[in-house]
C-alpha positions in Angstrom: 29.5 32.6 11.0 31.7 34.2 13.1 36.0 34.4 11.8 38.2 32.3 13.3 40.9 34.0 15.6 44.4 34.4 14.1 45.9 32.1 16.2 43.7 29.8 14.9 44.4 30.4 11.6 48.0 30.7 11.9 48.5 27.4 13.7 46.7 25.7 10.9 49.1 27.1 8.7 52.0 24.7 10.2 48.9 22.1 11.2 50.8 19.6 8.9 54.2 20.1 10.7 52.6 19.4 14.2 51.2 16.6 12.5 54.4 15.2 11.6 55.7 15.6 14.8 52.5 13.9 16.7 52.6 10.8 14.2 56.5 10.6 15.6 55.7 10.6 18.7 53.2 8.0 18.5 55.5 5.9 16.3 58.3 6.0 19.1 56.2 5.8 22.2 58.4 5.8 25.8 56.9 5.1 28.8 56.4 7.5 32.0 60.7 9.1 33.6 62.0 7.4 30.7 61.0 9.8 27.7 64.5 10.6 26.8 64.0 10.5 22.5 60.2 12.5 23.1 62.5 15.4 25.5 64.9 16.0 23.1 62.9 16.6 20.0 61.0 18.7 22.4 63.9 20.8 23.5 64.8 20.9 20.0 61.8 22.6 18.5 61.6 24.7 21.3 65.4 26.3 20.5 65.1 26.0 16.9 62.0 28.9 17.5 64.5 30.7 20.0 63.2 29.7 23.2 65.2 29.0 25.9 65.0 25.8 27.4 66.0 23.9 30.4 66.3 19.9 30.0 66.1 17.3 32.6 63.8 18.9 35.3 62.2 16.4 38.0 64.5 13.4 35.2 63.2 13.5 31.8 60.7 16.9 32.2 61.6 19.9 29.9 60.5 23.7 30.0 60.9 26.5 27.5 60.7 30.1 29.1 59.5 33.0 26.7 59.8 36.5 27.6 58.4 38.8 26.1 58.1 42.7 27.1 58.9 43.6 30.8 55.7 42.5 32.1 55.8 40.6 35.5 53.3 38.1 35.4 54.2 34.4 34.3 51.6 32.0 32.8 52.5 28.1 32.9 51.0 25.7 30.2 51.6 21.9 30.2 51.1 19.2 28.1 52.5 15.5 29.5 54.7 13.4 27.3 54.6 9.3 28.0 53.3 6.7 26.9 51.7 3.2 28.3 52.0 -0.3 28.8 49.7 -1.4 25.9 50.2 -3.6 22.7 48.6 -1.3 19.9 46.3 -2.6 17.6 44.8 0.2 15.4 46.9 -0.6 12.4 47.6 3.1 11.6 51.1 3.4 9.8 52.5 5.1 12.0 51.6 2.8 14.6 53.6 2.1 17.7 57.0 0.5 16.5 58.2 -0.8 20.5 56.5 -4.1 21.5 53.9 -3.4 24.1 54.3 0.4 24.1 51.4 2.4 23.1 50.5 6.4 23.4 47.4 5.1 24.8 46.2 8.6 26.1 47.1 11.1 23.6 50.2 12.7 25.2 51.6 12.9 22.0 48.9 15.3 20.4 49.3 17.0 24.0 53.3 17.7 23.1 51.7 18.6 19.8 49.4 21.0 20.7 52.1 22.7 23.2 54.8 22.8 21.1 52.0 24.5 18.7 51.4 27.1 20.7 55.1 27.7 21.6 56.1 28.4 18.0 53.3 30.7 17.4 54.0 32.7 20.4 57.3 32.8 19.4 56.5 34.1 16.1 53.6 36.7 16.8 54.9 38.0 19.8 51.7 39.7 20.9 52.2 38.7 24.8 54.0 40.7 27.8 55.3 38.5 30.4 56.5 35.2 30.6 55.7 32.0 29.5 56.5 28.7 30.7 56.0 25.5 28.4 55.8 22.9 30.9 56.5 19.2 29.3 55.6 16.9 32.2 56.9 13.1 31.7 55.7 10.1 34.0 52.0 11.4 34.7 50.7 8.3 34.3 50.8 7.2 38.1 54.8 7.6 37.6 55.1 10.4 39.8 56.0 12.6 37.2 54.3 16.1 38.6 55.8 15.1 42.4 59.5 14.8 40.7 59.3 18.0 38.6 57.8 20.0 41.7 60.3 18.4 44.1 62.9 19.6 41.2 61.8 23.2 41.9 59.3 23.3 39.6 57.6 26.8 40.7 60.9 28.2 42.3 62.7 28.4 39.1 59.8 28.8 36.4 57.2 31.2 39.1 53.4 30.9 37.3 51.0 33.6 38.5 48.5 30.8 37.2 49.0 26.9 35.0 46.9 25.2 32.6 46.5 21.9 31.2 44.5 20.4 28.5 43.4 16.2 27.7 41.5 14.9 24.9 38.3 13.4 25.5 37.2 10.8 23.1 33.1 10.7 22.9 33.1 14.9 22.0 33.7 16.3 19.1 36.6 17.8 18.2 36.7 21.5 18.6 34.3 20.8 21.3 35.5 22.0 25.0 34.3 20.8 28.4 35.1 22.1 31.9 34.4 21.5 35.7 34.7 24.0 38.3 36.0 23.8 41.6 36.7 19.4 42.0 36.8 18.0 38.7 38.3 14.8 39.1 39.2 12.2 41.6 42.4 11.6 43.9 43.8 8.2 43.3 46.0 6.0 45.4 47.4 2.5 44.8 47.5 -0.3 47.2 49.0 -3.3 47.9 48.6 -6.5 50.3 50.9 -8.7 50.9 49.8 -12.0 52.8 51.8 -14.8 54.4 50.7 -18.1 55.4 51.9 -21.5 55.7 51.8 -23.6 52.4 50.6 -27.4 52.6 49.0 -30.4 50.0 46.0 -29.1 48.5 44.1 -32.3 50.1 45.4 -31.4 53.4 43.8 -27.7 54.1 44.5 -28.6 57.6 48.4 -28.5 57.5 47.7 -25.1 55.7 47.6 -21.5 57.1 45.4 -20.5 53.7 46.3 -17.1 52.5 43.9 -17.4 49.1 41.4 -17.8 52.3 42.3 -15.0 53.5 43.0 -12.7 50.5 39.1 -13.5 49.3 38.4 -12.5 52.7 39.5 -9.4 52.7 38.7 -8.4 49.6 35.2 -8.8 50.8 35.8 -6.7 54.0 37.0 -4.1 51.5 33.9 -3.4 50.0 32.4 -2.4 53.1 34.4 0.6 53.8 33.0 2.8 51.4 29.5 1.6 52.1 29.5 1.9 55.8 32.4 4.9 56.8 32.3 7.1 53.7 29.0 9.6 54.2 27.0 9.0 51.5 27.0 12.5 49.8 31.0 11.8 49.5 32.4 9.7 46.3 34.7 7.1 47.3 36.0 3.7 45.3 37.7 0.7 46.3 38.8 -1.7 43.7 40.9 -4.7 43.7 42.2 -5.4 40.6 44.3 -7.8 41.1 45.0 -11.2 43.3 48.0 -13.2 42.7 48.8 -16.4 44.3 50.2 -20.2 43.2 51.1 -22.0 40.8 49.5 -25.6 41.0 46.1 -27.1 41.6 47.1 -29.6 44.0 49.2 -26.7 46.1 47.7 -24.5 49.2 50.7 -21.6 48.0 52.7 -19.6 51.0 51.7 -16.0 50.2 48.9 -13.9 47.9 49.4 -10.8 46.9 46.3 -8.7 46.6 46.7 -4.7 44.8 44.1 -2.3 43.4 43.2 1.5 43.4 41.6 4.0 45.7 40.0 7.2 43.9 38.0 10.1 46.2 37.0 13.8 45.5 38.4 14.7 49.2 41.8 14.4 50.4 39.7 13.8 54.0 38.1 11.0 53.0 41.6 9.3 51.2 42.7 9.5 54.5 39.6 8.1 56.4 39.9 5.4 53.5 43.1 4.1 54.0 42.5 4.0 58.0 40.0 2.1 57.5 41.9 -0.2 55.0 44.6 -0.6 57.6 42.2 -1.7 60.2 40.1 -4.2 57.7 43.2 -5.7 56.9 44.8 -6.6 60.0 41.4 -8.0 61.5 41.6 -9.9 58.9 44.7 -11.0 59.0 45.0 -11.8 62.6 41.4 -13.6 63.0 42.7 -16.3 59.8 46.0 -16.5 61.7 48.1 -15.2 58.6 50.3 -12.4 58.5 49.3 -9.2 56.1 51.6 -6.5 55.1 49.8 -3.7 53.7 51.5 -0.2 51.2 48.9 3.0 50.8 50.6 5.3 48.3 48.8 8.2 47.2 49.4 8.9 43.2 47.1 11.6 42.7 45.4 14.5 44.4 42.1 15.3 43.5 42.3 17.8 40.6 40.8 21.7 41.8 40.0 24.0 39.2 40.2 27.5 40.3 36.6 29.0 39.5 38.9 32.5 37.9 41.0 30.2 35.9 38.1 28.4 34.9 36.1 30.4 34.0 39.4 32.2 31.8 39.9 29.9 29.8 36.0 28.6 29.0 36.2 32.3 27.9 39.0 31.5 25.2 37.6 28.3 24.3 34.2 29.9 23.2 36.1 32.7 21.2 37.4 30.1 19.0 34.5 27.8 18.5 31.4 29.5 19.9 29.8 29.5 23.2 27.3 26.2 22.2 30.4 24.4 21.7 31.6 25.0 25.4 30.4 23.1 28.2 31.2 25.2 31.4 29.3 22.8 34.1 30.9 19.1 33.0 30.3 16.4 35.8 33.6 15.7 37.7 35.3 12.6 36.5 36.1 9.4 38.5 39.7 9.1 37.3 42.8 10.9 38.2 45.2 12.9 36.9 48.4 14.1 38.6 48.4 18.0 36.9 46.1 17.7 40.2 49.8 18.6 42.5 50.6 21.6 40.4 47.1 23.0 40.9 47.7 22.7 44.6 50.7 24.6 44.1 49.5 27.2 41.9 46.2 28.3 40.8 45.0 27.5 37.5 42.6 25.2 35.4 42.5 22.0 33.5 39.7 22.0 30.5 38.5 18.6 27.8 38.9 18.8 24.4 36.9 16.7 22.1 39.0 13.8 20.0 35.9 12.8 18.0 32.6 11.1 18.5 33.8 7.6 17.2 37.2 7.7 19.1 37.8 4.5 21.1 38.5 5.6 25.0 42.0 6.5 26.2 43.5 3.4 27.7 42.7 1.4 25.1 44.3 -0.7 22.2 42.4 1.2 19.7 42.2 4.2 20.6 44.1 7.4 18.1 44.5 10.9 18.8 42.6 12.9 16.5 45.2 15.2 14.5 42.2 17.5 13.9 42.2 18.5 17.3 45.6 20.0 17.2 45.0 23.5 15.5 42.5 24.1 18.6 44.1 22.9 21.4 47.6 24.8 20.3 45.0 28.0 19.5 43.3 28.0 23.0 46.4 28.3 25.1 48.0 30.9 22.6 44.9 32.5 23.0 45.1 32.5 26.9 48.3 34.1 26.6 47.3 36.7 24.8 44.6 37.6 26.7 45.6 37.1 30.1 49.2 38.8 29.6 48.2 41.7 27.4 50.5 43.3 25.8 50.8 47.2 26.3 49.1 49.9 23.5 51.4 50.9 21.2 54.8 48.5 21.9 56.1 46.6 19.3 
């Protein structure tokens, strides 16, 4: 059996401290631009290990620089920080103390793992160059990414390349996946608003029926993909939701119709959403009611750079062993909004196992594994290391 690395080892010496901080975090959970309590204890740690830090970039984002040496190269690592819309039910005591707010995801063992790797690097000093600790809020479909790159992101904190890190519950912890080149889906959120005439529900014929014409289109929907998109192309359409009156004896004025787009090509987002545009308002005009329809794109399909890739695969199997490194995992149907900085910067965004039994993200039950911690804080510290070596000889 091979020895751990000293990262590794050294970060599990403070293991329970990042613990502490994870079960905090989950205990106070804030939702995506408003993460004002999760920042601060952020900044915090990150200038109580002497790291300068700059708060309120793109609203409630934070990054620490680290310098180290007078090497010129920068590396960014990032780790998001809200939470979600979800009433938790895994009865852990440190549970969710905010009614209907839930770290549903894991962000908080992502801060963990990041502020992890910021105090060792801080402490071993065996880098030369920069590193930026990139703590994104709002990345789930808040914008957060967008707002910290419209801040100036990459203008003030330059990255020769970025990396980012999520759990995924199934795998085992200390067990690393990675896609090269597309890895996971664009998204974009719609909505359809559709205005009729209301009448008695026993006289349809006073009516200009907009629940009529909201089933109707959600029909028409479906063909899009099946009959535009070519078939060696992924594309989804989904409407999840259709909202309209109040009363069974009342044909209502207006439905309002919204749901999700998700593609591996930013082409065919675009050839989507034409296509949407043009479903809609046939629709619309042939039922005689009036249909207002909002494309916004919330994601960009996520691009890992095959050199990045393939860096940090590298790391991960130094620190548990090339069987337990998948190099060739299937791109994913969801989104994630990292996706904007990798179009910005090259770079690389890798799974890391949060336990066979783990209930999925997004779920009521599911729990970050505080096992996975030590490795996830080990593999970017690692990364560092490697990729901005420092010189023979310096101290």
């Amino acid at each position: 059996m091979t020895t751990p690395p000293a990262a590794l080892e050294k970060i599990r010496t403070f293991h329970a401290d990042l613990t502490a901080i994870r079960r905090d975090l989950h205990a106070n959970p804030e939702l995506g631009m408003t993460e004002h309590r999760t920042a601060e204890i952020v900044a915090k740690q990150l200038e109580s290990w002497g790291i300068e830090v700059h708060r309120g970039v793109g609203g409630t984002g934070v990054v620490g620089v680290l310098r180290r040496g007078n090497g010129a190269k920068a590396i960014g690592l990032r780790a998001d920080m809200d939470a979600l819309p979800i009433e938790e039910a895994t009865g852990a005591a440190y549970a969710s103390r905010t009614l209907g707010k839930m770290h549903a995801c894991g962000h908080d063992g992502h801060t963990a793992m990041l502020l992890g790797t910021a105090r060792y690097l801080a402490e071993a000093k065996d880098f030369n160059g920069t590193v930026n600790f990139i703590f994104q809020p709002g990345e789930e479909g808040c914008g957060g990414a967008l707002a910290m790159l419209a801040d100036g992101l990459f203008e003030r904190f330059p990255c020769d390349k970025i990396y980012g890190l999520h759990n995924r519950p199934g795998a085992p912890v200390g067990h690393f996946s990675i896609t090269p080149g597309v890895a996971m889906a664009g998204g974009a959120f719609f909505d359809i608003t559709i205005t009729g005439r209301g009448a008695h529900g026993a006289r349809p014929e006073a009516s200009v029926d907009p629940v009529i014409a909201a089933c109707q289109i959600g029909t028409a929907l479906q063909t899009i993909v099946a009959r535009n998109v070519p078939p060696l192309d992924m594309g989804v359409i989904s409407v999840t939701q259709i909202h309209a009156g109040d009363a069974y004896n009342v044909i209502p004025q207006a439905a309002r119709m919204g749901g999700t787009v998700r593609t591996m090509k930013r082409e065919t987002m675009t050839l989507i959403e034409a296509a949407m545009k043009r479903v809609v308002k046939g629709v619309a005009e042939g039922l005689g009611v009036k249909a207002e329809f909002d494309f916004r794109l919330i994601f960009a399909p996520l691009v890992n750079e095959a050199e990045a890739a393939t860096a940090i695969a590298d790391v991960a199997a130094e620190l548990v062993g090339e069987s337990n490194v998948d190099r060739r995992k299937a791109p994913a149907s969801a989104s994630e909004d990292f996706s904007f900085m990798l179009e910005k910067v090259p770079g690389a965004y890798i799974n890391l196992g949060n336990g066979e039994a783990s209930a999925p993200v997004h779920n009521h039950l599911y729990d970050f594994a505080d096992e996975a911690i030590p490795y996830g804080a080990a593999l970017f510290a690692r990364l560092v290391e490697r990729q901005l070596p420092r010189e023979p000889g310096a101290s």
